[in-house]
C-alpha positions as YAML, in Angstrom:
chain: A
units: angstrom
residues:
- id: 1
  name: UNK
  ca: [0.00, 0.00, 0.00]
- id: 2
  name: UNK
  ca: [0.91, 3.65, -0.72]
- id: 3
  name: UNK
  ca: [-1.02, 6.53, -1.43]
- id: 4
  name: UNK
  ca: [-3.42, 4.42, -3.18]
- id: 5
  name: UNK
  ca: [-5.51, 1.52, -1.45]
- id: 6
  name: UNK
  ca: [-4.38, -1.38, -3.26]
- id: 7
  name: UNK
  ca: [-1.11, -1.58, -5.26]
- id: 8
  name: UNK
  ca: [-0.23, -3.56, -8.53]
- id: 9
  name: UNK
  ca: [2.44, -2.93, -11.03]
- id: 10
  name: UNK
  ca: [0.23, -1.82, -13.79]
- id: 11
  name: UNK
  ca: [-3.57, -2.12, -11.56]
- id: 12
  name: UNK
  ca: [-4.47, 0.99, -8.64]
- id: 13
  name: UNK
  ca: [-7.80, 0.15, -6.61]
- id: 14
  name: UNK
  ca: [-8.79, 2.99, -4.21]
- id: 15
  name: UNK
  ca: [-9.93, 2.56, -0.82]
- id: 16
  name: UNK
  ca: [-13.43, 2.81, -0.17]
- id: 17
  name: UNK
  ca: [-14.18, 5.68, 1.50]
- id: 18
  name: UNK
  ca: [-17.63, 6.44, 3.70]
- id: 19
  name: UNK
  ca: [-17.51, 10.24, 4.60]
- id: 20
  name: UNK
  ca: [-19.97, 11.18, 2.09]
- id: 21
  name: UNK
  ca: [-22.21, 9.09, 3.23]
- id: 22
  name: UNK
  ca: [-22.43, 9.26, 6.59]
- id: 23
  name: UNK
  ca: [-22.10, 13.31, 6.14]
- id: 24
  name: UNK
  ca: [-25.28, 12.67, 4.22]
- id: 25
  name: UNK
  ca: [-26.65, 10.86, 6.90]
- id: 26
  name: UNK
  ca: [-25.99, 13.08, 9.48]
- id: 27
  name: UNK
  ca: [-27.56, 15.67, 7.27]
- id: 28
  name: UNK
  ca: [-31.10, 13.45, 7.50]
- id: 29
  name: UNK
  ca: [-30.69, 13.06, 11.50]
- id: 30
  name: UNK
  ca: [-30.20, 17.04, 11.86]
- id: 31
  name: UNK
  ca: [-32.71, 18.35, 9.48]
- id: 32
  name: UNK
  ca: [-35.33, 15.34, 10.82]
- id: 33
  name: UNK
  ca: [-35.05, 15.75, 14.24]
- id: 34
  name: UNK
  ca: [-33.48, 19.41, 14.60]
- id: 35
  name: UNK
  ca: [-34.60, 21.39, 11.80]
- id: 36
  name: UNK
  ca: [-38.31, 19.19, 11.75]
- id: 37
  name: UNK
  ca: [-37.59, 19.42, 8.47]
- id: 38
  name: UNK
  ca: [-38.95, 15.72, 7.62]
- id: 39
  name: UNK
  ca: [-39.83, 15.96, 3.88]
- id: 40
  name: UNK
  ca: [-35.83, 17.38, 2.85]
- id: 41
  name: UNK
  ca: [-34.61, 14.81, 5.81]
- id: 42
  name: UNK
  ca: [-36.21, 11.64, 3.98]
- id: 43
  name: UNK
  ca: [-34.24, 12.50, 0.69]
- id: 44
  name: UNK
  ca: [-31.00, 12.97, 2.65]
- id: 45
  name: UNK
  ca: [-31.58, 9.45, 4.24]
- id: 46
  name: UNK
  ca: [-32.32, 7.92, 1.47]
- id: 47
  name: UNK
  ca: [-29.31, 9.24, -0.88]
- id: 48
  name: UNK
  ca: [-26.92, 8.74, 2.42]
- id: 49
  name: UNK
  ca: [-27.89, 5.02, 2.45]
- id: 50
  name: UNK
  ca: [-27.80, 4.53, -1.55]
- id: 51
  name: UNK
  ca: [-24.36, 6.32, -1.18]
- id: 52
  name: UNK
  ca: [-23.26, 3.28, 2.01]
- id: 53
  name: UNK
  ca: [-24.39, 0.62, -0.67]
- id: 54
  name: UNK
  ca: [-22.88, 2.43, -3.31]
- id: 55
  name: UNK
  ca: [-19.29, 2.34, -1.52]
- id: 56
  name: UNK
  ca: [-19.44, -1.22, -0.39]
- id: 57
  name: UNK
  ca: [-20.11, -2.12, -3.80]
- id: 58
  name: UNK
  ca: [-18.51, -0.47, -5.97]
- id: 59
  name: UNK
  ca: [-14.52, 0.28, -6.93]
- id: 60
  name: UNK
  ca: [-12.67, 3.15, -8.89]
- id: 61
  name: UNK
  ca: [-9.70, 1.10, -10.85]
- id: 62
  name: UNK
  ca: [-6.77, 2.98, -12.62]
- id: 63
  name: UNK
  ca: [-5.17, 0.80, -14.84]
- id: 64
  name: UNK
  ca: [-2.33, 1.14, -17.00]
- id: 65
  name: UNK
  ca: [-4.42, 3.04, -20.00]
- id: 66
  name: UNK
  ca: [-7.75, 3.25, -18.75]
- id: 67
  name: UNK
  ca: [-10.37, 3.63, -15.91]
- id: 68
  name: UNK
  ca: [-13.08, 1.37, -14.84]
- id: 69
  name: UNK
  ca: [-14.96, 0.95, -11.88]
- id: 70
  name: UNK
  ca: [-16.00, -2.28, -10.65]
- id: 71
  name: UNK
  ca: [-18.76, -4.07, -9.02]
- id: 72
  name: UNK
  ca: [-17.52, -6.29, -5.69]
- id: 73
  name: UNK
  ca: [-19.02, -8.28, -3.41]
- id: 74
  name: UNK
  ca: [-18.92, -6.26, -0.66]
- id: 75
  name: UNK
  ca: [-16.11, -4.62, 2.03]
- id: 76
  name: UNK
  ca: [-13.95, -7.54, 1.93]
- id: 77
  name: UNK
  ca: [-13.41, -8.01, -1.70]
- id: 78
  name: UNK
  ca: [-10.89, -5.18, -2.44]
- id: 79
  name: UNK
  ca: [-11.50, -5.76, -6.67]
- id: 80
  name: UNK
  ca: [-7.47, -6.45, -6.43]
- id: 81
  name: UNK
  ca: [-7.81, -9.87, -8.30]
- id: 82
  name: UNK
  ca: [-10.42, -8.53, -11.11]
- id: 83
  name: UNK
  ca: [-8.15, -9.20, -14.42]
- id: 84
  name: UNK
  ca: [-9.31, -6.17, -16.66]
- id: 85
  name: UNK
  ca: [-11.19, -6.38, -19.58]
- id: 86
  name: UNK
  ca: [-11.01, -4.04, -22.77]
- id: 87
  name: UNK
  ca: [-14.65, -4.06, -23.26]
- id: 88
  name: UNK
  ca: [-17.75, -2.13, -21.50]
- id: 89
  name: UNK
  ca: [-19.55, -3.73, -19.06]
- id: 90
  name: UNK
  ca: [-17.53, -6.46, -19.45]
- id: 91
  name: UNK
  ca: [-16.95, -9.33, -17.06]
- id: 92
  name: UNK
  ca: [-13.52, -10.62, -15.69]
- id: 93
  name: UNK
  ca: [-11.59, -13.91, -15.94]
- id: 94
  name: UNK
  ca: [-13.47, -15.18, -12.73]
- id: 95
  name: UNK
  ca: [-17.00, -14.28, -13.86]
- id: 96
  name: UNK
  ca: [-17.65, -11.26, -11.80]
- id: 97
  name: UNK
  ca: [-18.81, -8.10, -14.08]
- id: 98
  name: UNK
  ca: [-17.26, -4.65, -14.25]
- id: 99
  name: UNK
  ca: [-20.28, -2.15, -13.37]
- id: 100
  name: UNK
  ca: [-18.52, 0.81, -15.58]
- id: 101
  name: UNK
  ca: [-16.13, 1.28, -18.36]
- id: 102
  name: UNK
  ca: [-13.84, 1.19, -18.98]
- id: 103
  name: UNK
  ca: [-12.77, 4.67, -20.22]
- id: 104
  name: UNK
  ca: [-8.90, 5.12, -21.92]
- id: 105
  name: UNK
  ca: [-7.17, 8.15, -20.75]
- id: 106
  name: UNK
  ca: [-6.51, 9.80, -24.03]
- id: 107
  name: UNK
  ca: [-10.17, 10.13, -24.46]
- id: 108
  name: UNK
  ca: [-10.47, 12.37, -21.08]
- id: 109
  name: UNK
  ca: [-10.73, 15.91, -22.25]
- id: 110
  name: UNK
  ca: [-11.70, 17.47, -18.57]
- id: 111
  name: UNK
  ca: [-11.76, 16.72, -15.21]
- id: 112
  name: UNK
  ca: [-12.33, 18.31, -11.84]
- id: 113
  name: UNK
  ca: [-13.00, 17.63, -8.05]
- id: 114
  name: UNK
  ca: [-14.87, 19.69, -5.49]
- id: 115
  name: UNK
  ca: [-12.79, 20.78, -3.71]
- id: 116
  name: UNK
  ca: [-9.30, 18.87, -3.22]
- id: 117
  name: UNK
  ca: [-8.79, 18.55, 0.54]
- id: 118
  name: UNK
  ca: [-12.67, 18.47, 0.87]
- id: 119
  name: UNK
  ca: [-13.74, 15.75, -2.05]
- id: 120
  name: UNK
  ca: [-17.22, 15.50, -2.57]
- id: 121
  name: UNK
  ca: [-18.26, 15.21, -6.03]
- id: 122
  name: UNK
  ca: [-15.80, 14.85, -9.11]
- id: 123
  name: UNK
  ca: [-16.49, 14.53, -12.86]
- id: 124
  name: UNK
  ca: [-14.62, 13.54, -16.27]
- id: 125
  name: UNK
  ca: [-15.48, 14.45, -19.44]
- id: 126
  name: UNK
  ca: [-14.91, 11.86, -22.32]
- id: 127
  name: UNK
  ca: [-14.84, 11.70, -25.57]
- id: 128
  name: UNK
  ca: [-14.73, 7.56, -26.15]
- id: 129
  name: UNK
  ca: [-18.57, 7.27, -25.74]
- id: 130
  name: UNK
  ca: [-19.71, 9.87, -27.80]
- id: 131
  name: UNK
  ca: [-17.88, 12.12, -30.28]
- id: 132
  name: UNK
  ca: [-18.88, 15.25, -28.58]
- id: 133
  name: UNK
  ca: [-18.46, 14.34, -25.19]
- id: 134
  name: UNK
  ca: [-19.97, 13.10, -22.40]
- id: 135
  name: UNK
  ca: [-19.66, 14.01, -18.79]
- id: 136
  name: UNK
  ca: [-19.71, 11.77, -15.42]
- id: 137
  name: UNK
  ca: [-20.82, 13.43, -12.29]
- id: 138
  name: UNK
  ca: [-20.39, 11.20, -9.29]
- id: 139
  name: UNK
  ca: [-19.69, 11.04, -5.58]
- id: 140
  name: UNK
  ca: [-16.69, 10.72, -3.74]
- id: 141
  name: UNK
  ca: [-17.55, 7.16, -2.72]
- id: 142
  name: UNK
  ca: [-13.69, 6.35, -2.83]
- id: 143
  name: UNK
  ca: [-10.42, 7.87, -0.84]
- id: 144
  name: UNK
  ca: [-10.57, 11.81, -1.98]
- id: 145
  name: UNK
  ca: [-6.93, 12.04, -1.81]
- id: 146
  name: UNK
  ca: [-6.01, 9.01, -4.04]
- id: 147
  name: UNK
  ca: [-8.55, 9.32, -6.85]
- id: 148
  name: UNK
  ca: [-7.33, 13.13, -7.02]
- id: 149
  name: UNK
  ca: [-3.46, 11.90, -7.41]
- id: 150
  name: UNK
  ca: [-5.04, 9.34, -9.80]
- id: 151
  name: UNK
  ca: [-6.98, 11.94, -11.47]
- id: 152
  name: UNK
  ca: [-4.08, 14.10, -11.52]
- id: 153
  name: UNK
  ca: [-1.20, 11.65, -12.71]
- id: 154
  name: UNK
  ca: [-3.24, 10.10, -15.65]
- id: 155
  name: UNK
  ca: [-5.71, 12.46, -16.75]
- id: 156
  name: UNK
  ca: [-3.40, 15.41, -16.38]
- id: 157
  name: UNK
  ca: [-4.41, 19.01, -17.99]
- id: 158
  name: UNK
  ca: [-5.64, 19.45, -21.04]
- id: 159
  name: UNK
  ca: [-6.11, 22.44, -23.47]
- id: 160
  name: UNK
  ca: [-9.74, 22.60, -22.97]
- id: 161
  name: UNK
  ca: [-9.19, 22.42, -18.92]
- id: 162
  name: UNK
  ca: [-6.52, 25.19, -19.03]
- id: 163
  name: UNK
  ca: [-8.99, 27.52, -20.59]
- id: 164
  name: UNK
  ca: [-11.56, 26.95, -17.98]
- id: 165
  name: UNK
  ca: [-9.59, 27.52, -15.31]
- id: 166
  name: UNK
  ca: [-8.72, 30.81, -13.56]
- id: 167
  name: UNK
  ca: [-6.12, 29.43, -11.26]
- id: 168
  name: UNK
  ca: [-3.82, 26.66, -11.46]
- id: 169
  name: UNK
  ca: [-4.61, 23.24, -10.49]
- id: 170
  name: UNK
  ca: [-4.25, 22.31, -6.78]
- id: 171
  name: UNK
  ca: [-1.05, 19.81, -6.35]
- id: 172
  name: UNK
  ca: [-1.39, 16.94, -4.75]
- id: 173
  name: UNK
  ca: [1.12, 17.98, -2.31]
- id: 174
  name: UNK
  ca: [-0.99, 20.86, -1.31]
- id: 175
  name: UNK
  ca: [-4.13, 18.27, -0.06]
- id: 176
  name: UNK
  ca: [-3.58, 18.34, 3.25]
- id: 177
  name: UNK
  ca: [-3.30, 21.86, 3.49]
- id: 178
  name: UNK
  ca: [-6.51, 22.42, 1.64]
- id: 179
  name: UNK
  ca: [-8.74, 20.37, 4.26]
- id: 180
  name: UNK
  ca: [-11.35, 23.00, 5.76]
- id: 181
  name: UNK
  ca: [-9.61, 23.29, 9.23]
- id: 182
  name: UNK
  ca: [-6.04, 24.26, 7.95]
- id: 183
  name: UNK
  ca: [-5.30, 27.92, 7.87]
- id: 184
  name: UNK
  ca: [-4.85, 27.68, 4.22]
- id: 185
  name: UNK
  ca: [-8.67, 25.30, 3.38]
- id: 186
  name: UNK
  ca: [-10.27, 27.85, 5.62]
- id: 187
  name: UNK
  ca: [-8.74, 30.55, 3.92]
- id: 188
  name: UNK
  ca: [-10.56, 29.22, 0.51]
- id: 189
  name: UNK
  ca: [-13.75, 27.99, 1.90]
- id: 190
  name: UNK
  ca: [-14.38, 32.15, 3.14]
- id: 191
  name: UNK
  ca: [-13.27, 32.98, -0.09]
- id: 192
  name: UNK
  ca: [-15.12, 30.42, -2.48]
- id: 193
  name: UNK
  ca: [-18.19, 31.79, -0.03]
- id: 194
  name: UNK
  ca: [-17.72, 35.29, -0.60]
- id: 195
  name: UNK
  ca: [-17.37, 34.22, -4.20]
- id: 196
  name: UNK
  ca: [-20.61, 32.23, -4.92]
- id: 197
  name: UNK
  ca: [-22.89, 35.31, -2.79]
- id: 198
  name: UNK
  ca: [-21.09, 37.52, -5.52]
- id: 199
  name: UNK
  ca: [-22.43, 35.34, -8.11]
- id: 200
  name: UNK
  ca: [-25.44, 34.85, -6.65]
- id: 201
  name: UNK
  ca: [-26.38, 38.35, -6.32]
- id: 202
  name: UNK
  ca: [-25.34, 39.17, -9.92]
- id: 203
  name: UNK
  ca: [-27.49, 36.52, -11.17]
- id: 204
  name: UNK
  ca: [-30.54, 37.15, -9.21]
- id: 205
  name: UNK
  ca: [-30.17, 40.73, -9.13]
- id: 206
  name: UNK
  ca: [-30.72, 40.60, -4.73]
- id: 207
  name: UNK
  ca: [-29.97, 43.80, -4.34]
- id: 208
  name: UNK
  ca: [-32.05, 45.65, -6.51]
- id: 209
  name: UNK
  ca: [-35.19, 43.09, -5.02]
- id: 210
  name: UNK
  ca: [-34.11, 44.69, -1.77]
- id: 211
  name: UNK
  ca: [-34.45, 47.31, -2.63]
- id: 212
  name: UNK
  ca: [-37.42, 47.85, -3.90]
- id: 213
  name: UNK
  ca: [-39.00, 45.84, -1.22]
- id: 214
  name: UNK
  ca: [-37.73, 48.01, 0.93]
- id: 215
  name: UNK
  ca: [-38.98, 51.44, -0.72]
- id: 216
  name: UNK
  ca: [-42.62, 49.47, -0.58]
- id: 217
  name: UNK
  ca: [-42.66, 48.74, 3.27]
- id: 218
  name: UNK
  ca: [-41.25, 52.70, 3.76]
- id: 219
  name: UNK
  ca: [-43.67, 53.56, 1.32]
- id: 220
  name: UNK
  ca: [-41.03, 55.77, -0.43]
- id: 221
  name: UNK
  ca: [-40.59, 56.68, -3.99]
- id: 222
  name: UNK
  ca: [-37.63, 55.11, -6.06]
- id: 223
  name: UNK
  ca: [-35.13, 55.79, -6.36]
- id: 224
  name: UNK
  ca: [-33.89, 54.67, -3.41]
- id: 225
  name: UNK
  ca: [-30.70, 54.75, -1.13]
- id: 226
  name: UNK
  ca: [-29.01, 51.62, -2.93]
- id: 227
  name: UNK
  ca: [-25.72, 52.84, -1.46]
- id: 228
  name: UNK
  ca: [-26.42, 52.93, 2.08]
- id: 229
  name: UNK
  ca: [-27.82, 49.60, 1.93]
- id: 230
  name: UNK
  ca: [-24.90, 48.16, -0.33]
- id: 231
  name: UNK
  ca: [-22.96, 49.74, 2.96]
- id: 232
  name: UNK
  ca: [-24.85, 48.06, 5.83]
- id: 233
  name: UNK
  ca: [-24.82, 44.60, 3.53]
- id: 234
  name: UNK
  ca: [-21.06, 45.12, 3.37]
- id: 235
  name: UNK
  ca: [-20.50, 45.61, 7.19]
- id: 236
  name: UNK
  ca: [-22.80, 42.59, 8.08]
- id: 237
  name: UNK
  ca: [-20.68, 40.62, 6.12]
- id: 238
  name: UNK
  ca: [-17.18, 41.82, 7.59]
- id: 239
  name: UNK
  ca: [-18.59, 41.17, 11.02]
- id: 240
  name: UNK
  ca: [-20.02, 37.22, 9.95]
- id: 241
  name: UNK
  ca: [-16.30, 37.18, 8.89]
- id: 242
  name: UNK
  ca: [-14.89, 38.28, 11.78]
- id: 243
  name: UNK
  ca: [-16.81, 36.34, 14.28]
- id: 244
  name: UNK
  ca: [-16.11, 33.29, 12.20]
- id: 245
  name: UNK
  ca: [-12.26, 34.31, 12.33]
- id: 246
  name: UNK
  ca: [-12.49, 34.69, 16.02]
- id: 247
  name: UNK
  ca: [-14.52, 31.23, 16.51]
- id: 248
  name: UNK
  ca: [-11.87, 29.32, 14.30]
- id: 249
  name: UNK
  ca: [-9.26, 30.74, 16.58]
- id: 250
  name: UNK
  ca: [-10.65, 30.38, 19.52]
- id: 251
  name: UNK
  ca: [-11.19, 26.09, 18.73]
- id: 252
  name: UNK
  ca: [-8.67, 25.66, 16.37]
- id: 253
  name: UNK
  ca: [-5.59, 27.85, 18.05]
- id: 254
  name: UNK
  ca: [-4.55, 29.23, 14.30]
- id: 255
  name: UNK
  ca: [-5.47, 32.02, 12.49]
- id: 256
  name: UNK
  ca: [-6.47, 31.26, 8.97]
- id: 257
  name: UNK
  ca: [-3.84, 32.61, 7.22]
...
């Protein structure tokens, strides 16, 4: 064993990994019993148990071209002694049948992971099953940090993914600094925040809603003061920031950085 689960010359199985699951899970038990939010509770339930039958059963495989991912018979059978086969769907010498794939590397055109550090979904775009492309979206039902060295080793960057990014492509190196309670993950998570309310707003136009709702309630003509509000937004947020600050350091002895 190294950094991935299982270790062959030319065969990598990852290590099953349950996180998601039980996050999901925990999710159902907090909204259900806390929130008495019953209705968004049942669907977390149910996706956090098809996610703990998902990971007992199936196996990401990085092989010396290609990708598969098999179907096992459960937490003991690590999918080390499936022989792969070339073909989709495929079974293996001993008559047990790949679930996926497989998928050659050369036909990857994209790939990501949210986020390195804190893996829950990833996706890979390919063009071997259809000319165009087609994407997978799945769950990070496997160890985060070895399918992203995986990822990251065969897939590599292409052209298309070098356009699409704004910012380099976390190393692998850089995982552990990335997870949400180093200085550094915390760091990214208050930015990638700040980043997605910015998007949000411009999308939905908040602000102006606000506005205008607020002009109503006043019973005031428009236009109204969009600047002192833009102000008071602003300073709520720096003060959610800084009491989050103070709360990290106050638990986790480190300033973020």
């Amino acid at each position: 064993r190294g950094i991935f689960g299982t270790m062959g010359r030319d065969v990598r199985v990852l290590t099953p990994d349950f996180r998601v699951a039980f996050s999901m899970l925990g999710a159902a038990f907090y909204l259900h019993k806390v929130a008495r939010a019953s209705f968004a509770g049942a669907c977390f339930l149910f996706l956090g148990l098809f996610l703990v039958l998902q990971t007992s059963k199936l196996r990401f495989r990085f092989s010396k071209d290609s990708m598969d991912v098999l179907r096992v018979s459960g937490l003991t059978d690590s999918g080390e002694q499936h022989v792969p086969s070339d073909t989709e769907g495929g079974g293996d010498s001993d008559g047990n049948v790949r679930a996926i794939g497989p998928w050659k590397y050369a036909s990857v055109v994209s790939w990501d992971m949210f986020w390195p550090g804190f893996p829950v979904i990833a996706y890979f775009k390919e063009t071997q099953t259809r000319a165009a492309g087609r994407r997978h979206i799945f769950f990070v039902i496997a160890d985060g940090k070895q399918m992203y060295s995986a990822m990251h080793r065969h897939f590599g960057d292409s052209q298309e993914d070098k356009k699409a990014r704004k910012a380099p492509r976390p190393s692998v190196e850089e995982w552990d600094h990335l997870r949400p309670l180093s200085p550094m993950g915390f760091k990214r998570m208050v930015d990638m925040t700040w980043d997605v309310m910015l998007a949000t707003e411009q999308k939905l136009k908040l602000k102006e809603k606000v506005v205008r709702a607020r002009a109503r309630m006043m019973n005031q003509q428009m236009p109204f003061d969009a600047q002192s509000l833009s102000r008071d937004a602003k300073k709520a947020w720096a003060s959610l920031v800084e009491y989050v600050n103070q709360f990290y350091m106050k638990w986790v002895g480190r300033s973020k950085g």
